[in-house]
Short mmCIF file of the C-alpha atoms (twelve columns), coordinates in Angstrom:
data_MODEL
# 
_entry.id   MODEL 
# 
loop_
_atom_site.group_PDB 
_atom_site.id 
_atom_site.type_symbol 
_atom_site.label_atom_id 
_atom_site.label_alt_id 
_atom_site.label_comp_id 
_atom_site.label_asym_id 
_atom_site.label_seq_id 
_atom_site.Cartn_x 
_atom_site.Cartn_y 
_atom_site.Cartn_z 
_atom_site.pdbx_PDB_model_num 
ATOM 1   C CA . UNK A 1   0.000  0.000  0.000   1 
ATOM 2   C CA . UNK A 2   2.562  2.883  0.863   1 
ATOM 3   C CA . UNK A 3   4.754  1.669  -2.298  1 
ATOM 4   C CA . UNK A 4   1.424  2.133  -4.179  1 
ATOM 5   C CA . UNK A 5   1.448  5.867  -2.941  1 
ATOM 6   C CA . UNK A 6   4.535  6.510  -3.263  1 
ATOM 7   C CA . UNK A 7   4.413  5.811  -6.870  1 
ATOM 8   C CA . UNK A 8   0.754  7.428  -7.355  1 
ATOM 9   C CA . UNK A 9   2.408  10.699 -5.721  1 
ATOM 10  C CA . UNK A 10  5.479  11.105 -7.637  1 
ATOM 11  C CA . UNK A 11  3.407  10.154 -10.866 1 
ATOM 12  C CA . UNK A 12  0.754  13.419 -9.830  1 
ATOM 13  C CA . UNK A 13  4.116  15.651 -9.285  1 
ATOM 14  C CA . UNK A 14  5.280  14.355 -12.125 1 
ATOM 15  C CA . UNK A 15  2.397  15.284 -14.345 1 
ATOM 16  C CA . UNK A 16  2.063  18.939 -12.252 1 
ATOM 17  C CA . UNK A 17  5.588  19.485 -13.278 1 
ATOM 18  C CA . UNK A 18  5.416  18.714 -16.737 1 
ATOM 19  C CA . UNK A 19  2.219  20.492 -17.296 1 
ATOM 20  C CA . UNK A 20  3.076  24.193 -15.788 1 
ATOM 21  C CA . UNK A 21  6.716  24.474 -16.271 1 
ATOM 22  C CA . UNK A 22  9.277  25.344 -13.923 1 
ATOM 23  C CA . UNK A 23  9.376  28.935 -12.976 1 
ATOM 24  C CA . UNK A 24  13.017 29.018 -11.119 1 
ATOM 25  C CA . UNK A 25  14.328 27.280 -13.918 1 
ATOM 26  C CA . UNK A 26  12.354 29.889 -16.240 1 
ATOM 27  C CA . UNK A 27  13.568 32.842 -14.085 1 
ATOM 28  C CA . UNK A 28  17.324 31.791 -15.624 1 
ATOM 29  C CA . UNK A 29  16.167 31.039 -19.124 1 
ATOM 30  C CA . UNK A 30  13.866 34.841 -18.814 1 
ATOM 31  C CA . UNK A 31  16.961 37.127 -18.708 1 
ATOM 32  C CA . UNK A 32  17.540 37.916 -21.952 1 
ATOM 33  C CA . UNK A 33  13.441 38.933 -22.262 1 
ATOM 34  C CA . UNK A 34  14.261 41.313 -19.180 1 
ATOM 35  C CA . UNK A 35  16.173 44.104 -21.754 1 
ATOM 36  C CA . UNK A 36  12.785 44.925 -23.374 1 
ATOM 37  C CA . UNK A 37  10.013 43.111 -20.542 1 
ATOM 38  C CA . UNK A 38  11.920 44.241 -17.120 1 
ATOM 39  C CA . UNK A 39  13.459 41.580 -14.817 1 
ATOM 40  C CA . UNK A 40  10.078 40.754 -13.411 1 
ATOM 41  C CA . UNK A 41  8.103  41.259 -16.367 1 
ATOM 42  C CA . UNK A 42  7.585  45.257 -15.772 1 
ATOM 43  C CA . UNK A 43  8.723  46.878 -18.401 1 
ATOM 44  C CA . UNK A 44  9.154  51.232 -18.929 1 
ATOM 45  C CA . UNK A 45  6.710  50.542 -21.927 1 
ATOM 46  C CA . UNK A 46  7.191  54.134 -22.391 1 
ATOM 47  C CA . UNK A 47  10.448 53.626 -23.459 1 
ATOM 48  C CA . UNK A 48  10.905 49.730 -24.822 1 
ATOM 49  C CA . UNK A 49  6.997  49.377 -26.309 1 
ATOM 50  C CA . UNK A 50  7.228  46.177 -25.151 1 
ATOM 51  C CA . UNK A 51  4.272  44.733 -23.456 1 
ATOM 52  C CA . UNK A 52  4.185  44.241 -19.247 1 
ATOM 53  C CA . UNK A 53  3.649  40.613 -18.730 1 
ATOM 54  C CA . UNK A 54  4.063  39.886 -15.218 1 
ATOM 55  C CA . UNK A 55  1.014  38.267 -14.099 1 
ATOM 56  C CA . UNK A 56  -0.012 37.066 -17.164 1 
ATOM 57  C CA . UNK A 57  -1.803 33.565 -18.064 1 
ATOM 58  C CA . UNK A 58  1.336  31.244 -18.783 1 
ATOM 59  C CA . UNK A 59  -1.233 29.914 -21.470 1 
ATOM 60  C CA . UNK A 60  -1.448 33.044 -23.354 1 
ATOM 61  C CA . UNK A 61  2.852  33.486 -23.361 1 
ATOM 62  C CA . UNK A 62  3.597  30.282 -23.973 1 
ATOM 63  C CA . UNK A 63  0.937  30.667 -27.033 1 
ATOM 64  C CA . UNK A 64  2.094  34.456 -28.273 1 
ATOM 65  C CA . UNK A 65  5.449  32.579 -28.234 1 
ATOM 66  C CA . UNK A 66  4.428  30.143 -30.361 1 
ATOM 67  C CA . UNK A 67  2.969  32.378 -32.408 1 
ATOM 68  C CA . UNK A 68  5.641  34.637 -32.950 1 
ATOM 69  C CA . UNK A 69  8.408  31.046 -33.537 1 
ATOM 70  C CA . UNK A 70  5.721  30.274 -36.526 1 
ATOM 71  C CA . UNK A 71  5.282  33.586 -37.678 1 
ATOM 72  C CA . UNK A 72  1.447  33.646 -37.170 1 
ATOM 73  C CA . UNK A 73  2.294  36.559 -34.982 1 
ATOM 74  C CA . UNK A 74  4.927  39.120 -36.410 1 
ATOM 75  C CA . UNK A 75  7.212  41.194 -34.976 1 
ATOM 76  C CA . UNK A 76  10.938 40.891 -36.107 1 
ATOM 77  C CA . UNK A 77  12.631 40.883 -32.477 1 
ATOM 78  C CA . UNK A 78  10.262 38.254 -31.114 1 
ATOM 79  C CA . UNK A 79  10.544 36.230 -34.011 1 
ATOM 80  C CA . UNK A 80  14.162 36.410 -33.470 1 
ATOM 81  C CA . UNK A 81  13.941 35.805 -29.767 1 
ATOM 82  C CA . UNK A 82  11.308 32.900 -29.506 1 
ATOM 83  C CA . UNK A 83  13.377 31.050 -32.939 1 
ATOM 84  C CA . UNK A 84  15.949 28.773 -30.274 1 
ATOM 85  C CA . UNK A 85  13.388 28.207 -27.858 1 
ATOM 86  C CA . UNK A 86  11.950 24.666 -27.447 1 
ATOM 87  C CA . UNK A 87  8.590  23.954 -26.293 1 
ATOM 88  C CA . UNK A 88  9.687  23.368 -22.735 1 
ATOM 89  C CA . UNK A 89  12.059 26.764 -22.675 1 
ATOM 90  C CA . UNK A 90  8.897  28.530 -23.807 1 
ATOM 91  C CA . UNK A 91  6.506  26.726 -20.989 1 
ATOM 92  C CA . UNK A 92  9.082  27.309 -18.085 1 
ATOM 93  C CA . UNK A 93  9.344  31.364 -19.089 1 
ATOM 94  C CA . UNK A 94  5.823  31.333 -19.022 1 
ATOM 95  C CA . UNK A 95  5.622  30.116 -15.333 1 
ATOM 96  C CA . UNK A 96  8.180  32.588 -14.304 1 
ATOM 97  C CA . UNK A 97  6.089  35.321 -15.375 1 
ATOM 98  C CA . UNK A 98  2.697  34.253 -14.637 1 
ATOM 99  C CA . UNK A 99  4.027  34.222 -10.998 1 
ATOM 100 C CA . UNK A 100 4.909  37.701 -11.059 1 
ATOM 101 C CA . UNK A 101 2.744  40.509 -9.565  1 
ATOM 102 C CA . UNK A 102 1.757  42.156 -12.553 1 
ATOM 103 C CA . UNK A 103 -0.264 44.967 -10.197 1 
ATOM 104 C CA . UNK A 104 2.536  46.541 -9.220  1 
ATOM 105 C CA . UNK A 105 3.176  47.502 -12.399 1 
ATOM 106 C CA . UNK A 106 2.500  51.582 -12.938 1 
ATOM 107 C CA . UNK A 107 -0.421 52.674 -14.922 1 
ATOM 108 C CA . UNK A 108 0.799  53.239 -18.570 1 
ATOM 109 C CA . UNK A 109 -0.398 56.396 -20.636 1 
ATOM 110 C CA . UNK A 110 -0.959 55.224 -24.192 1 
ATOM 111 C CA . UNK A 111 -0.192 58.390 -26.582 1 
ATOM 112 C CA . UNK A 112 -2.862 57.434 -29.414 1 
ATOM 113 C CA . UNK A 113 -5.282 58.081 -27.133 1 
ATOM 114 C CA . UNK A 114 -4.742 60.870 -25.481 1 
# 
């Protein structure tokens, strides 16, 4: 019975781990997307245009990744950027992130509107 356990709860963490990627490990493979996103996903849109994605569904990055590796989403630097990264690079980045407190990021002014 507790070897039947054992293996039933390692199989579940297994699965868990697999599933949502591993946000220390994506906190490493993130650093180069902290030039234009901020270290914890917070960028100076302002200045970089690029999109604040701390706090953001893991789902959603890992799919604008995707999207931007097959080119069903354009934009020449995250073409570039997302082009090495393997499924499982692009799943752990997206746990980092998601785990971030995206409401501490500062209210953003958007210039089109205004």
């Amino acid at each position: 019975m507790r070897k039947t356990i054992s293996v039933l709860a390692m199989s579940i963490a297994s699965v868990a781990a697999w599933a949502g990627g591993d946000a220390v490990v994506g906190q490493q493979k993130a650093q180069v997307c902290s030039a234009c996103h901020g270290t914890s996903g917070i960028s100076a849109y302002e200045q970089t245009q690029a999109p604040i994605i701390a706090g953001q569904y893991a789902d959603y990055i890992v799919r604008a990744l995707k999207d931007y590796k097959s080119g069903a989403r354009e934009n020449a630097v995250m073409q570039g950027m997302s082009a090495n990264l393997s499924e499982q690079d692009m799943t752990d980045i997206a746990a980092y992130y998601a785990q971030q407190d995206g409401l501490a990021a500062p209210e953003i002014s958007n210039p089109v509107t205004q």
